[in-house]
N, C-alpha and C positions, 0 to 999 in steps of 0.2 A: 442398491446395486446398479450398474450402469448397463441400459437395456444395449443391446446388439443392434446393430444397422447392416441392411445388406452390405451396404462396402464394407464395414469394419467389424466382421464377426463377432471378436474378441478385444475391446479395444484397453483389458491394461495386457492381455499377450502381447499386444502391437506394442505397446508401450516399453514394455518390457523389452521386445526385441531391438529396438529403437537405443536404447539405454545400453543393453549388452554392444552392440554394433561400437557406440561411441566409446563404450571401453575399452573394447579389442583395438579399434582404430588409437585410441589416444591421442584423442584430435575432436575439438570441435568446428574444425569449416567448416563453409557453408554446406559443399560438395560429401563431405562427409556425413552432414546432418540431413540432407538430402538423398542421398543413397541409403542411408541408415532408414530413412521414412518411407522409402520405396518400397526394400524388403519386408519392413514391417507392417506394410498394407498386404503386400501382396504374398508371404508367406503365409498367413492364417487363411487369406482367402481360395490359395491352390488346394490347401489342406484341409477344412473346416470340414468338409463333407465325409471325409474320415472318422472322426472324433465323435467319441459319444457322445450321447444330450449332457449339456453343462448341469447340474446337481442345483435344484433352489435349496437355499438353507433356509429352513423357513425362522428360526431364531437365532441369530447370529452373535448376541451375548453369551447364548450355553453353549454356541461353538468353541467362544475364547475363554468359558470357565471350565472347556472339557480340554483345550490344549495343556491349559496353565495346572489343570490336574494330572494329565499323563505326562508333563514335565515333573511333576513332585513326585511322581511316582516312581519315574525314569530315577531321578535322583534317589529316590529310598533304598530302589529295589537293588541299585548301585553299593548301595554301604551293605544291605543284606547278604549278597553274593559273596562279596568281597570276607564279610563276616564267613561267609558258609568255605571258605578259601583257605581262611585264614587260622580258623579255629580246629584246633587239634582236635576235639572230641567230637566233629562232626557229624553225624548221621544224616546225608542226604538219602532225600525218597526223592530218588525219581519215578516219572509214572507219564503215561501217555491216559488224556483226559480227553472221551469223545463229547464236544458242546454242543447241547442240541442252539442253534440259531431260532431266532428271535423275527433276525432282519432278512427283507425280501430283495433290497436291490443289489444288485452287482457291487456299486459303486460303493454302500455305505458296509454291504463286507468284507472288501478290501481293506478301508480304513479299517475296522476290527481286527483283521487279522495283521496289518500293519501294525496298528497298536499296541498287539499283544507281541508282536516279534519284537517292539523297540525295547518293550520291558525286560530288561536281564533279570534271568532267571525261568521264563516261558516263552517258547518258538510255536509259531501256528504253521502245522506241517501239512495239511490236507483239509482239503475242504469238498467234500463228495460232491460227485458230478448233478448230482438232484439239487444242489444248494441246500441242505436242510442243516447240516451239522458240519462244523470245522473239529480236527483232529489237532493238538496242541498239546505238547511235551512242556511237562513242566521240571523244572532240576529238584525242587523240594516241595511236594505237594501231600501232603499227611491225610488230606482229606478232600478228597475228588467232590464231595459236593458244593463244600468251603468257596474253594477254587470256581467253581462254574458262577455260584453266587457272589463272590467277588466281580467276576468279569464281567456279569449280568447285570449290577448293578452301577459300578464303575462306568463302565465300555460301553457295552451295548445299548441300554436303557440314554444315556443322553445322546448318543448317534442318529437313535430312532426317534426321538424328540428334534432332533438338529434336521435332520433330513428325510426321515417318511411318514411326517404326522399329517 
């Protein structure tokens, strides 16, 4: 990962900003690519003092084996739905599932409850003011504890391996 320097808080944000600018612009001048580089120093730096502490991942392989699994998942849980849609003999259980939490930081329960809203078929609707448990509607859930142990083990357990071991 590339460490921070006082001038350049964030330097692929900068980067990035840098890159969006020449697109919007649609232009590489000079002048372009220099105004581009201006903002992009000195927007992260107005603002950094805002922004929570950046998140160390401290294994960054089971972060891209935990994307590329909530991608397959995303895809599964897509034809399931769609099944549960489509099929005349249907019996959805819906059901609201209170999950007791695992994880302690702000940051890394955010992504969990992201995670579980990308999945079609379960919305993460509340997460108590204590942080201890998120509230989470599932459309076809037959067995609340099924369900917790799925997400526990799927979700939660590599997040807390990725970022609060």
């Amino acid at each position: 990962m590339i460490k921070p320097r006082p001038w350049l808080p964030t330097p692929l944000l900068s980067l990035l900003l840098l890159v969006v600018w020449l697109l919007l612009v649609r232009s590489l001048a000079f002048g372009h690519f220099l105004l581009g580089g201006f903002l992009a120093v000195t927007i992260p730096l107005a603002t950094h003092r805002f922004w929570d502490a950046q998140p160390h991942i401290a294994k960054p392989w089971l972060l891209l084996r935990f994307v590329l699994r909530v991608l397959g998942d995303i895809l599964v849980a897509n034809l399931e739905v769609a099944w549960l849609i489509i099929n005349p003999r249907r019996r959805l259980h819906p059901h609201f599932v209170e999950y007791p939490l695992m994880l302690q930081d702000r940051f890394t329960i955010t992504l969990l409850a992201n995670t579980i809203s990308l999945t079609p078929g379960t919305v993460s609707a509340n997460l108590r003011l204590d942080g201890k448990s998120l509230l989470i509607h599932a459309l076809n859930a037959k067995d609340e504890a099924a369900l917790i142990a799925h997400i526990r083990e799927r979700y939660e357990r590599p997040l807390k391996e990725i970022y609060e071991c």
